[in-house]
N, C-alpha and C positions, 0 to 999 in steps of 0.2 A: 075233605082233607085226606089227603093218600099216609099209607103207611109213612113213609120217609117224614113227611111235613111235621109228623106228630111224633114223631120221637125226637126231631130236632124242636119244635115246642115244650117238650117234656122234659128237654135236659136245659132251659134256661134261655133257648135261644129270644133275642131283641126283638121281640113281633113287630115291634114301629120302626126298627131300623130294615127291616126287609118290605114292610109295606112301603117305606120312605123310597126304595130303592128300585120297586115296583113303578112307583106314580112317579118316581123323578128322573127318569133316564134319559128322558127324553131334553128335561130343563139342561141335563149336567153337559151334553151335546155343545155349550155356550160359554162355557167356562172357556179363558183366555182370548175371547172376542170382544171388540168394541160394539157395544150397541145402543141406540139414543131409550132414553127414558127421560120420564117427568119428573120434578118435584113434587110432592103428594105433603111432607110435612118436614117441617126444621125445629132443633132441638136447637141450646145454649152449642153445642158441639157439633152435632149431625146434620146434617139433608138425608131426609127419606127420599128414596128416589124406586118410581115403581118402571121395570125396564119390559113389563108384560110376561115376567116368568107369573109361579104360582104365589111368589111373595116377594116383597120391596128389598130393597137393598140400604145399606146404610152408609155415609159416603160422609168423611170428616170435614167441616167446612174450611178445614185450613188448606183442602186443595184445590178450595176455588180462588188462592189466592186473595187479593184486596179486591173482587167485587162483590157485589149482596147477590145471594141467591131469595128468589120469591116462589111462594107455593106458586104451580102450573109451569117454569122455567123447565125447559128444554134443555137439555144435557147430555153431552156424548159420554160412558162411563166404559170401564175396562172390569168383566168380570172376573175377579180372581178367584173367590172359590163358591161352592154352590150353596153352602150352608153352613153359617156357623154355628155356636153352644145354643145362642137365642135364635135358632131358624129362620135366620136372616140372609140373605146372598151380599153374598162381603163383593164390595163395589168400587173401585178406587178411580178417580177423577185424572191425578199425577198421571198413573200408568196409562189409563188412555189418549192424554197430551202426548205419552209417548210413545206410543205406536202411532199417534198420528204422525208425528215427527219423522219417526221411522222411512212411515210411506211417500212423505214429503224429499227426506232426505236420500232414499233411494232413488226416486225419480231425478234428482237433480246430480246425483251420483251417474248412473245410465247415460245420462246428457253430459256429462264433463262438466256443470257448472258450479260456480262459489256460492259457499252457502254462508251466512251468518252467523258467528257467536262468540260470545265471552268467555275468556279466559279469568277461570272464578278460584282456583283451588292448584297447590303441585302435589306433586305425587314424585316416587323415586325415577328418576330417569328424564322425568318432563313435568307436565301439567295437565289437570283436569278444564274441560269446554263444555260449555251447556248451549246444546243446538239447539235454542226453543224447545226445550224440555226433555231431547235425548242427552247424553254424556258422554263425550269422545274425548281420544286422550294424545295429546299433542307430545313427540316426542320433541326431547330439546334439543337434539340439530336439525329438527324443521321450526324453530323459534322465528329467525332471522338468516338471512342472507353469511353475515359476519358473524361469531361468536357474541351474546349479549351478556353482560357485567349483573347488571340490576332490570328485570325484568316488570318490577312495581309499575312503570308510566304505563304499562298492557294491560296491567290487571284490571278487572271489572270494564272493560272498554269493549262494547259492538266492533268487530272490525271483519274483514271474510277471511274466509281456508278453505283450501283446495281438499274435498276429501280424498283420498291416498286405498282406505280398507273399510271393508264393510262383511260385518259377519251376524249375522240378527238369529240365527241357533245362536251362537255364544253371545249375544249383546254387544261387543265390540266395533267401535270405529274408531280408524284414526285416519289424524287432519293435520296439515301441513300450513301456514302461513307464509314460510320462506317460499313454496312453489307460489303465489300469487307475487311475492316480491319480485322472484324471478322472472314471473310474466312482464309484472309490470316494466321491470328494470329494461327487459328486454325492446319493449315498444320504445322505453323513453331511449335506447341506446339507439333503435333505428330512426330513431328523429334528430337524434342531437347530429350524428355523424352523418346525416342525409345535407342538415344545415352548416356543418361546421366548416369554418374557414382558419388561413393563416392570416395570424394575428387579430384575430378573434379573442374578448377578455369576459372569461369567463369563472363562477365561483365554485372551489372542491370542497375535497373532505382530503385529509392528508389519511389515507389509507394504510401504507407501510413505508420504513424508512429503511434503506439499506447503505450499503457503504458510498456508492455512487450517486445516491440519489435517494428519491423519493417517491412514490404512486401516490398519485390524486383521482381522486371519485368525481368525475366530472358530471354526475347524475348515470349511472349507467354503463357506463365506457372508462376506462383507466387512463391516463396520460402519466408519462413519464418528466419527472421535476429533477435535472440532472443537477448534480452540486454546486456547478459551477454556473449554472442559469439561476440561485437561490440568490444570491447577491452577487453588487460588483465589489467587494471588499472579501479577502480571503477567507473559505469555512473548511476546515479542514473536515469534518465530519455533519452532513444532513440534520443529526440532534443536537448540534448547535445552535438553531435557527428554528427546527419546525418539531414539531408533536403530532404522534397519530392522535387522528380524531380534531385536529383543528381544521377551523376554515380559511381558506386561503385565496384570495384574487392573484389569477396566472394569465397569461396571454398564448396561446398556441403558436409556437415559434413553426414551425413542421409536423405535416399531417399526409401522411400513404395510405392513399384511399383504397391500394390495393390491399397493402399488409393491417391497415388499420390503426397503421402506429401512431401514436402522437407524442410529440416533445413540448414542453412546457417551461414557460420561463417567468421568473417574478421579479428578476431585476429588470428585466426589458420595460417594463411600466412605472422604472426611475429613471432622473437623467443621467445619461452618461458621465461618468466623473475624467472623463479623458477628452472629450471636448475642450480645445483651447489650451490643452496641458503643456504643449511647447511654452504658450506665453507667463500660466502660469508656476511654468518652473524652466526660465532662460537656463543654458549652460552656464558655467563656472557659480552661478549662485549656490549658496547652502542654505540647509532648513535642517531641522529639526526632523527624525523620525522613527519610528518604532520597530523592531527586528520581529517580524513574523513569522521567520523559518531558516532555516541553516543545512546545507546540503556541506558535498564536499567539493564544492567547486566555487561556494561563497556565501552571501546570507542575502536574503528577500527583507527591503526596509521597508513601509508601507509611510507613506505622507501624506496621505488622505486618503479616508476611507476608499476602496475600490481601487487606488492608484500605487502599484506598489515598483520598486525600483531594484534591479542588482547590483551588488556589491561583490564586485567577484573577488576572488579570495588574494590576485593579486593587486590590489588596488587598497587592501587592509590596512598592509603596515612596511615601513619604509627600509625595516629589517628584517621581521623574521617571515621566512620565507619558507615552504617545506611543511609549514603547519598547518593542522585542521581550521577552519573558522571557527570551528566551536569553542576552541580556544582566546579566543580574540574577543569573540561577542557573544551574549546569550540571549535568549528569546525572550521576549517583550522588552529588553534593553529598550530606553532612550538612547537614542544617538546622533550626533553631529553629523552629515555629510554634505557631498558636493556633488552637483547635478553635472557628469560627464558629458552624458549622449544623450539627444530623447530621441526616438522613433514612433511618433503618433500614431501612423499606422499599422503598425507590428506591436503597437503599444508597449513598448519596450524603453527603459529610461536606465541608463549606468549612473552608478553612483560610487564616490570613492570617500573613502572613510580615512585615510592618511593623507591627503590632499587636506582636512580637517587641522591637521598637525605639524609641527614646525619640522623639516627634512634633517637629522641627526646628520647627516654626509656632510651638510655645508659646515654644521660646527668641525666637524671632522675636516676638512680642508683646511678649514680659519685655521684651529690648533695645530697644522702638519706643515705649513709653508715653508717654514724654517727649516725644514727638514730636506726641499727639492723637491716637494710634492704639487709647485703652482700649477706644472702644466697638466694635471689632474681634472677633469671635468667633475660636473657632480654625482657622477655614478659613481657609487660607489667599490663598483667590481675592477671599474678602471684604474682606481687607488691601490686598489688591493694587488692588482697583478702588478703594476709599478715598484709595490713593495717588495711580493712573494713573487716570484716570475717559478715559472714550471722548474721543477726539482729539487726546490728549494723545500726548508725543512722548519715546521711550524710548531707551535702545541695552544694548545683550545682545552676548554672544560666540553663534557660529553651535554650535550643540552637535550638530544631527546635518544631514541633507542625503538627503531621498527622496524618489521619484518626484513626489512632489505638492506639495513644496515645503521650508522653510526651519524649522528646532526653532530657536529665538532664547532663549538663557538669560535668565529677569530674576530680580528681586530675588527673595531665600527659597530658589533652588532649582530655582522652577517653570519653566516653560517655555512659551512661545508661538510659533506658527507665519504663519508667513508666505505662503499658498499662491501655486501659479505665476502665478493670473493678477492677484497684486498686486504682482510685482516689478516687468512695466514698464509705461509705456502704451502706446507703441508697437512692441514687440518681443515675441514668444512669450517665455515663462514657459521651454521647454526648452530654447532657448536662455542664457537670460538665468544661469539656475540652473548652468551650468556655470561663471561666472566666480566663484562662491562659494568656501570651504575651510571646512571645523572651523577653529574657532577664531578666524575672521575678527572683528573687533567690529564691528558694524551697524547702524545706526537706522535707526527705522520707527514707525510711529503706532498708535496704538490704535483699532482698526475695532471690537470689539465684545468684551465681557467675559460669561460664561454660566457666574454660580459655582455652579446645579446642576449645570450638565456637566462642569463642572473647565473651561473651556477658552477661551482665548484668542486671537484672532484679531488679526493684524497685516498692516500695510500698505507695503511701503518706496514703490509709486511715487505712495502718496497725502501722503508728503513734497513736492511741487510739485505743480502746478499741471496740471490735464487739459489736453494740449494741443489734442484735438478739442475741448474744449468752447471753448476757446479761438478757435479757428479756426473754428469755425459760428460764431460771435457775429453777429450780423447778414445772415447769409442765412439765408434764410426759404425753406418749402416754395414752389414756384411761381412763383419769383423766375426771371429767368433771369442766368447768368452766362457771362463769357469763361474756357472751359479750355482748359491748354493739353495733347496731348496726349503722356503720357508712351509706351504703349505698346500695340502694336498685337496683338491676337490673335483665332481664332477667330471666341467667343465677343463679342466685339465691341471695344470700346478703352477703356484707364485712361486718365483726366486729372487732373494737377493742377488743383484749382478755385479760381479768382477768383487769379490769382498769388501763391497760398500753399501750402503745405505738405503741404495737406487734399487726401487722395485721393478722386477720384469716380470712376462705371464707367457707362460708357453699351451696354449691350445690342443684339446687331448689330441687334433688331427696333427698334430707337428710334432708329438711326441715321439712319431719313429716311421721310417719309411716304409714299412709293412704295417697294415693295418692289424692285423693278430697283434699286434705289441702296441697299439696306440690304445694303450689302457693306463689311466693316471695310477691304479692302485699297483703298478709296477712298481712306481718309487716309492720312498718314505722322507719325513721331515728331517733333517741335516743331513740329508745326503748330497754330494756335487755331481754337477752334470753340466757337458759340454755341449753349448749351444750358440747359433749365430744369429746376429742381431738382426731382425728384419726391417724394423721401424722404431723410431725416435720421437713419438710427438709432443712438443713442448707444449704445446693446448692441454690435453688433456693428461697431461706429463705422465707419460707411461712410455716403458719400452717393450716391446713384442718380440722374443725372440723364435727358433725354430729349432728344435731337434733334426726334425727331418730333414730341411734344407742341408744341415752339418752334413748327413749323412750323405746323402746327393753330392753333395758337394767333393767329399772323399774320394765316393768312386767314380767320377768323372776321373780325377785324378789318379787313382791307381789304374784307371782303365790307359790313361793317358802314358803314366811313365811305366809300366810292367807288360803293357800288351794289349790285344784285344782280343775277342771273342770270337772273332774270322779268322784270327791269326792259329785258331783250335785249344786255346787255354780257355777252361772254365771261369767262369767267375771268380767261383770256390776258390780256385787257384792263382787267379790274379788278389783277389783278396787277401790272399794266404801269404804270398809272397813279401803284399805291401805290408801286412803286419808285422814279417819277419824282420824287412829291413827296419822295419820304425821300433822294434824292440831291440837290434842290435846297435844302431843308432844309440838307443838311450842307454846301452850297456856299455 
């Protein structure tokens, strides 16, 4: 024994633990390796198991699972460590199932092939899989294909997954089962659409429902379930009729083998309810039927399921005219009508809902005879103009009140309107229309009667007198006048013309023959200024006058009566002269 040896034995050092370290170097070379050994002996707990180190191992019977182990059994074991307190080589069975696993599941990893196992346990994010005794962790958007609710029908169930990672330093795999769906899905899509035809009746999944429609899972491939192939009776909205996740029989109406598309119909595989529909709904008869929708042009009646008829808005009612339907009728109303038109092939049927109702005009004649009203037909616009003839002066209660104008009740029921720009002469129509109410009683004049259109035209501010027309009375295009001016802007200044009422606009370019002075902030408000008329227009009742023109105008005229400018008089001095006479003149 060398110096060194014995002064580490001298200070306490483990003589068995370094003799142990000596003979066993060679054993510990095997630690984390599988390798077969016998059963030699079994406890209430244990299997001794000798694997040809220098001593047995000890191995819990709960990792032979549910079968018996017998002394001399053959067993592959995974050594974990070399010796434990009782100098035994600690031996585990589990861990060697999993390394075999390992080896197994690498090879089939390398190969790209599906491996087998249960989905036993979750964890945050997914779930735990036991591959035949390794443990991979399945995230949960590789679950399924679509988002899954309730995961329970998976659990504890053999089914394959695609492995996706593999990491055996870190222990790690994971596994996918949506990539085998997607395989599979994929195959079954290149079969269905290899066999698929038109009009073909096949079963879905209603997938997703959108405003137009619907997607169906035809096993693999999507087909498109448009709203109005869901039934022959009206759906205004897809989740009237179907649910994701139901199953549904569809017929393939159209299929583009190019684009892939498919269109899908589930009324097609009911009968037609417009078969025969002439016979059973002849003209002039009535029936009974139900108001499904109300636009502004009339209301949709539905008379059997799938068969529905218009009711256009002039066909309502035998008076009031001008108005919304939704006024008239409301949705799901029963209602009376009368079968106008039918067009079977356009599938199109007219229906009249005052044709229903006894015509107020003929009482209206009955009661007017006496009056000189016989030779009056039963229209009742023809009455009316008989009565009111054009200029003539009426009054009505105000019945309704919109954007464009005034509904004024008159005699029978009917109704005439008043639009904006005949309420004032001088004030906007959107204005003026707000001091109205329902119900107000109002007079106004008759502008124009059209008893093919049905429609009457009314006037309130043609009760007096234009007052532009009024106020032009005697000025004339080219005249000049004194205005005075109201206000100054920009564009150049308003004036009152001839000291009346009548508004004019002089334009900053007309403000004066030299541009240097065609600047509006030359003038100010109630100041006068002489100018000539250019334009009159009764349309847009305005008058235009000119500065400049005036001035132009002038020295033509002094050029005219003082001289010219060939003659060797200045301007200056023809100007000068004509000012002279026309101050002495006024003196």
């Amino acid at each position: 024994m060398t110096t060194a040896e014995e002064a580490q034995f001298s200070t306490g050092e483990d003589f068995a633990a370094l003799l142990a370290e000596s003979l066993g170097s060679e054993d510990e070379g095997f630690i984390g390796r599988v390798m077969t050994g016998t059963v030699v002996k079994t406890t209430d707990d244990d299997a001794i198991v000798d694997v040809g180190l220098k001593s047995e191992g000890r191995v819990p019977l709960k990792e032979f699972g549910a079968g018996d182990v017998n002394i001399g059994d053959t067993v592959d074991v995974y050594v974990d460590r070399y010796e434990n307190k009782d100098g035994l080589i600690v031996l585990s069975r589990e861990k060697a199932r999993r390394e075999e696993a390992w080896v197994e599941l690498e090879k089939q990893f390398n190969e790209g092939k599906r491996v087998d196992g249960t989905i036993f346990g979750r964890v945050k994010g997914g779930f735990t899989v036991d591959l035949s005794g390794a443990v991979a962790f399945l995230p949960g958007s590789q679950v399924d294909i679509r988002p899954v609710r309730d995961v329970t029908p998976l659990m504890n169930n053999p089914q394959p997954f695609q492995i996706l990672k593999m990491d055996r330093s870190r222990g790690n795999i994971v596994v996918s089962r949506r990539a085998v769906l997607e395989e599979t899905r994929a195959e079954q899509r290149a079969e269905l659409i290899q066999n698929l035809q038109e009009g073909q009746v096949l079963d879905g999944v209603v997938k997703n429902i959108t405003d137009y429609g619907a997607f169906v899972d035809l096993g693999g491939v999507d087909g498109l379930l448009h709203v109005t192939d869901i039934a022959w009776k009206r759906i205004n909205h897809p989740s009237e009729a179907l649910q994701i996740g139901q199953t549904v029989k569809v017929q393939v109406i159209r299929f583009n083998s190019e684009t892939q598309r498919i269109s899908l119909g589930m009324k097609q595989l009911e009968a037609d309810p417009w078969e025969g529909v002439e016979a059973k709904y002849p003209v002039g008869s009535k029936f009974e039927g139900r108001v499904t929708n109300i636009t502004d042009y009339g209301a949709f009646v539905e008379l059997e399921a799938g068969v529905e008829g218009l009711v256009h808005v002039s066909e309502m009612s035998w008076t009031k005219k001008n108005i919304h339907p939704g006024k008239i009728v409301s949705t799901s109303q029963e209602v009376e009508v009368m079968v106008l038109d039918v067009d079977a092939q356009k599938r199109r049927i007219s229906l009249g809902l005052k044709q229903c109702t006894s015509n107020p005009w003929d009482a209206f004649l009955a009661a007017h005879i006496s009056l000189g009203l016989k030779q009056c037909t039963s229209n009742p616009w023809d009455a009316f103009l008989a009565a009111h003839p054009v200029e003539s002066e009426i009054e009505g209660e105000v019945k309704n009140i919109t954007e464009f104008g005034l509904f004024i009740g008159l005699l029978g029921g009917i109704d005439g309107m008043a639009h904006l720009s005949d309420l004032s002469w001088d004030r906007a129509g959107e204005e003026v229309i707000k001091e109205y109410k329902k119900g107000d009683i109002v007079k106004a004049k008759v502008l124009d009667v059209d008893v093919e259109k049905e429609r009457i035209s009314l006037g309130i501010k043609q009760l007096s007198g234009d007052p532009f027309k009024e106020a032009v009375t005697g000025i004339k295009r080219g005249e000049t006048v004194t205005c005075e001016i109201t206000e100054v802007n920009d564009g150049g200044i308003e004036v009152a013309v001839g000291g009346t009422d009548l508004k004019g606009f002089i334009r900053k370019a007309e403000l004066a023959r030299d541009r240097s002075d065609q600047r509006p902030e030359r003038f100010a408000v109630g100041e006068k200024v002489d100018a000539r008329v250019t334009t009159i227009d009764a349309k847009t009742r305005k008058v235009t006058l000119s500065v400049k023109a005036l001035e132009v105008a002038d020295e033509k005229k002094a050029m005219a009566d003082y001289g010219s400018a060939d003659s060797g008089a200045s301007l200056g001095d023809i100007l000068g002269e004509a000012l002279r006479k026309k101050q002495e003149g006024a003196e």
